[in-house]
N, C-alpha and C positions, 0 to 999 in steps of 0.2 A: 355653462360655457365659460371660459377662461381666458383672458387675454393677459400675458405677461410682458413686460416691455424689458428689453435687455439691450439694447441699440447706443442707447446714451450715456455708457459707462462701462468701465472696465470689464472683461467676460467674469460671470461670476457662477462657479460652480454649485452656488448654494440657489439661486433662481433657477438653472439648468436642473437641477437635480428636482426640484419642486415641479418643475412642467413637466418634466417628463416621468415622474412616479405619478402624477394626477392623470394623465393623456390617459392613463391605464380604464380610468375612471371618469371621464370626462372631457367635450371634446376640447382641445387646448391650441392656442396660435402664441405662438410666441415672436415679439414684432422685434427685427434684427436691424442691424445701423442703416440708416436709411444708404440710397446709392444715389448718386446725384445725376441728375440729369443732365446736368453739361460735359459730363464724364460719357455717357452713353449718348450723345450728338450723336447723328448720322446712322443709328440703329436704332431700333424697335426696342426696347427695354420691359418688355411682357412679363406680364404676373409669372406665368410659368418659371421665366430665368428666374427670380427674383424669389422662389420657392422651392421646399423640398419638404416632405413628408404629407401624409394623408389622415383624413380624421376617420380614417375606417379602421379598425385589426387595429386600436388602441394609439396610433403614431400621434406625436405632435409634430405640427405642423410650423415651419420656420418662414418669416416673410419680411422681406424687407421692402419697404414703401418706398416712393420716387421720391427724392429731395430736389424742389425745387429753385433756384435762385431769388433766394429773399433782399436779398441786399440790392438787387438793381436800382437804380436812379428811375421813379416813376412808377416803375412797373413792377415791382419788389412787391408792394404789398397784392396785388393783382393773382401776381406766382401764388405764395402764399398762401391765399387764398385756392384756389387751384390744388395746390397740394395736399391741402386737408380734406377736399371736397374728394381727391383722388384714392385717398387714403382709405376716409370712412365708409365708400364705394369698392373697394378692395376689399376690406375688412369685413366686411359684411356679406360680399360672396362667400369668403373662404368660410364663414361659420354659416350661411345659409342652411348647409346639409343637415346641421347637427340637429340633434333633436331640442322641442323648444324650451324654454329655461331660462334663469336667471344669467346676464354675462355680468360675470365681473372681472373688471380689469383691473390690473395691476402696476402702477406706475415706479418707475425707480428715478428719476434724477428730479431736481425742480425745476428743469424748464419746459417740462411738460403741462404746465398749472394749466396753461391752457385748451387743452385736450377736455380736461376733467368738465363731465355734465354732455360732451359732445357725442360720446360711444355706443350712446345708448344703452350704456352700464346701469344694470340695477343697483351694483354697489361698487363706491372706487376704493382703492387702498394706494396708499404709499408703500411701498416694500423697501423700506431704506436698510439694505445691505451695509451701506457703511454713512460717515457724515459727508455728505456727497458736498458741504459746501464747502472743504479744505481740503488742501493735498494734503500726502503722505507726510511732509513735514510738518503738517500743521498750521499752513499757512492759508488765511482765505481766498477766496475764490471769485475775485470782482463777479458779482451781477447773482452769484448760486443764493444769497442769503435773502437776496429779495424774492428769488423766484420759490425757493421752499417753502417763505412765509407765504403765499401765494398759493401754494399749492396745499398748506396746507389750511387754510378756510375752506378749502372746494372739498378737499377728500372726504367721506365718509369713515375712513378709519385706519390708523399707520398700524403697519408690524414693523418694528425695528430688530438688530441682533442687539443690544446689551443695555442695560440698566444706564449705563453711563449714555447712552445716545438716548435713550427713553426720557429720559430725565433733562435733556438738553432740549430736544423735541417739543417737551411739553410746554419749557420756556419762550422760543419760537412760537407754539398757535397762539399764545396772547389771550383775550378775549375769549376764546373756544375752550373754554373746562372741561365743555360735554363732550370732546372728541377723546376718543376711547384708542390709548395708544399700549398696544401690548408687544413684548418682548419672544422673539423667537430666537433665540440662538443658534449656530452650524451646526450642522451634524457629519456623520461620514456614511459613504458606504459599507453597510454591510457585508456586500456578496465581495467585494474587495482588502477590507482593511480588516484584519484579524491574525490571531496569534498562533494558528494551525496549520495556513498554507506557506507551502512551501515555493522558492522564489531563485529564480535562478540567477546569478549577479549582472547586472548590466554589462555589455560590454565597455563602455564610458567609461566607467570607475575602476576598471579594472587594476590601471595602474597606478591609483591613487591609496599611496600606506597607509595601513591603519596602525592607529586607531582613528574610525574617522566621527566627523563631525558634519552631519548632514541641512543642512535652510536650502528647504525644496519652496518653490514658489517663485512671487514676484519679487527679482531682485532690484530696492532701488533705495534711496535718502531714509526710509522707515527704518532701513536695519541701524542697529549702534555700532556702527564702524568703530568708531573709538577705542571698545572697551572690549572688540574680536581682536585688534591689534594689540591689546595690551593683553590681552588673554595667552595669544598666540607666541607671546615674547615673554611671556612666565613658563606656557607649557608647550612648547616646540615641539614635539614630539607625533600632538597630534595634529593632526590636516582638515582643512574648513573645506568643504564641497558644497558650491551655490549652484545649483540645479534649476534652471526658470527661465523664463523670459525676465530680460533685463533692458534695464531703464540708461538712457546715455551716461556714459562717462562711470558704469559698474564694472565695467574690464578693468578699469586702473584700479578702482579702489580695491580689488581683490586681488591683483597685482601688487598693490604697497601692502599685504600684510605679510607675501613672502618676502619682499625686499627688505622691511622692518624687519621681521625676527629669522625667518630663515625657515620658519612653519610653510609646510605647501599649501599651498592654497588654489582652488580652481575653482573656475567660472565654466559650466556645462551645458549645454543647450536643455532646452526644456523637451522629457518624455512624454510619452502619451499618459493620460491619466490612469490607464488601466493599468500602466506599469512603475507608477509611484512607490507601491507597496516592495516592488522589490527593490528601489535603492533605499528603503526606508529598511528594509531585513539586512542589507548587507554594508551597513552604516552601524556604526559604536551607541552615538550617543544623536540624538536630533534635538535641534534648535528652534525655540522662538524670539532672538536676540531684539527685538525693537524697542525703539527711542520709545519714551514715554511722552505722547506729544494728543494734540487734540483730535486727530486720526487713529491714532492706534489704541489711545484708551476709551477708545466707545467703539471698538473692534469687536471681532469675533473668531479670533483667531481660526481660520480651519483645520490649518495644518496641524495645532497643537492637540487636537481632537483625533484626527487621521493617526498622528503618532503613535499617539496612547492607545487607542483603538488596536494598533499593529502591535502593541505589546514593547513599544520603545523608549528607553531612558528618553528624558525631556530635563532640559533645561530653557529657562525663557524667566523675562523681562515681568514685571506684578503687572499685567495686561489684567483689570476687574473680573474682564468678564472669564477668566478661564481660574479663578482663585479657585473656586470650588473643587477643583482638581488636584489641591494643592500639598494632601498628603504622596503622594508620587511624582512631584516635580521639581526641581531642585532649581529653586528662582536667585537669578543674579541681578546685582546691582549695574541699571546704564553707567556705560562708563567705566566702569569697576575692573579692572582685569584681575584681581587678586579674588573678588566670589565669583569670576567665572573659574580660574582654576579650582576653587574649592568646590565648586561644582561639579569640573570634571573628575576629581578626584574621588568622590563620593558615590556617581555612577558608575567610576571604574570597575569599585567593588562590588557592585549590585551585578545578580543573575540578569543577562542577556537574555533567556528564555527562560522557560519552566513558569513556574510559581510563581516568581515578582512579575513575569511578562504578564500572566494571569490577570493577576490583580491590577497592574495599569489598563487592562483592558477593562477590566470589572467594572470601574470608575467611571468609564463611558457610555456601559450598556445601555444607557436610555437615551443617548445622542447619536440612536443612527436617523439616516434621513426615512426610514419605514414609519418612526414614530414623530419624525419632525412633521412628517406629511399631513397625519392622522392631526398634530396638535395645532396646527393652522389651521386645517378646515375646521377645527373645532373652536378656535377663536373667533372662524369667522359667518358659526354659526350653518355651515355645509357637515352631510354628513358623507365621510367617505368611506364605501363598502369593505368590511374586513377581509384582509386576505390579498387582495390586491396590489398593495405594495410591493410584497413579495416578487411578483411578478414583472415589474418595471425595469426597463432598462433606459440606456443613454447616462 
């Protein structure tokens, strides 16, 4: 039995994709941002609303717990209280069904240290997707650095995505040698991201010239503005298309790169994920432009993985953890606008499909999530049934 926590931090494709290729095999809750209760005053706020999926016919099941008012004057710690008791009382119906077994849960942010030993988890992990105690800029996070060091005497054992965060982590447990931190990196899907299918053009993009320049994702401060704008004003020609959910005040900055060179440039609302791959085929060349800052270089880029995978020119920022890729990616300097155009340059020439698409895909064959599945359960000591992956959806 599995509990994955995804509530307390940004939605992350790469947890989502792990509960639900495991649900196939195991039963899975995956615990969503809590809903407060002062918000639901004056109605019944029932398990039921507050859930979707079933642990029968392979589903994982989604739940968000009652948040209750901790801050009150007196009574705060009282709620609190309360709310954990309501939680682990939830929690524990919804896996009642399952058959009996080891639970292990899964924790993603550090202010959950406290959770850890209550679950009646045989084994806890951190699942630190990214370094949860700085922004995107790189800047810290009043109060995350204590709560990690905290969380992480309790856990049982961290998976992180990259060497650069592994290696950071281990300086964080202090004292703890014996805690055993191994490295997973993103993967993509398979049954989606590949150099065969065929993809019909968004209607979004339609009017946007090519040759184009695609950063699908989260638009916000991580990207290198800088060095797009000076990119954009050596090679005008081609057009930046930011595709995502976007962070305040990223309409202008995409805004000033046409006002600066006269390059089009658009900000797009964010597609469903199933249909990523096709502005990712009907796109020139795809970006991973980020700042090089203490967020982004203990990343795990997904996007640059999904690209490659799709068979498409990459250019991006020496992010560690994707070097290894790095016979097929044509990496610019932050900042730099004169190796982003040498970079555009250089993809210009290269085969869009066929045989180079090939081989960027080749490069990634062992990073889909079928085999990320298999090599976590296998760090963490679970054995997960062959063949089953296959089968997974969400």
């Amino acid at each position: 039995m599995w509990v994955f926590f995804a509530g307390q931090a940004k939605p992350s494709s790469a947890r989502r994709a792990l509960a639900y290729r495991m649900a196939k095999a195991f039963p899975v809750v995956v615990v969503q941002q809590s809903q407060s209760l002062l918000r639901s005053w004056g109605r019944k706020p029932t398990l039921e609303s507050r859930m979707s999926g079933t642990l029968s016919d392979g589903e994982c099941i989604e739940y968000r717990p009652i948040h209750y008012p901790e801050r009150l004057p007196f009574v705060g710690g009282l709620f609190k209280a309360r709310g954990t008791h309501r939680f682990k009382s939830e929690l524990d119906g919804l896996l009642a069904p399952a058959p009996s077994g080891h639970r292990i849960v899964c924790y993603d942010s550090p202010g959950q240290y406290s959770l850890v030993g209550k679950l009646k988890e045989s084994l806890s992990v951190y699942l630190a997707i990214d370094d949860r105690t700085v922004t995107v800029t790189g800047e810290s996070i009043p109060g995350e650095l204590e709560g990690e060091r905290k969380l992480l005497e309790r856990v049982d054992r961290v998976v992180c995505v990259s060497d650069v965060l592994a290696n950071t982590l281990r300086l964080r447990a202090g004292e703890r040698t014996d805690l055993r931190i191994d490295v997973l990196t993103n993967g993509y899907d398979e049954r989606l991201f590949n150099t065969h299918r065929v993809w019909n053009e968004p209607d979004a993009l339609r009017k946007t010239p090519r040759p184009r320049i695609l950063i699908s994702g989260h638009v916000s401060e991580r990207i290198d503005w800088e060095g797009i704008k000076a990119a954009a004003a050596i090679r005008p020609l081609w057009s930046w298309v930011f595709m995502g959910p976007a962070d305040e005040g990223m309409a202008e900055r995409v805004a000033s790169i046409s006002a600066d060179s006269g390059a089009v440039a658009v900000l797009l609302p964010p597609d469903s994920y199933e249909n990523v791959p096709a502005w990712i085929a009907h796109c020139d060349v795809c970006a991973v432009p980020y700042r090089l800052n203490n967020f982004t270089l203990a990343s795990s880029p997904l996007k640059a993985i999904e690209y490659l995978a799709a068979g498409a020119p990459v250019l991006s920022t020496r992010i560690p953890s994707i070097a290894q890729f790095g016979e097929v990616i044509e990496w610019v300097a932050e900042t730099d606008g004169s190796s982003y155009a040498t970079a555009l340059d250089e993809l210009a020439k290269q085969e869009r499909y066929g045989t180079t698409a090939d081989l960027r895909s080749t490069v990634v064959h062992n990073e889909n999530w079928g085999k990320k599945v298999e090599r976590f359960c296998s760090i963490l000591g679970v054995k997960y049934p062959q063949g089953r992956q296959t089968e997974a959806t969400g």
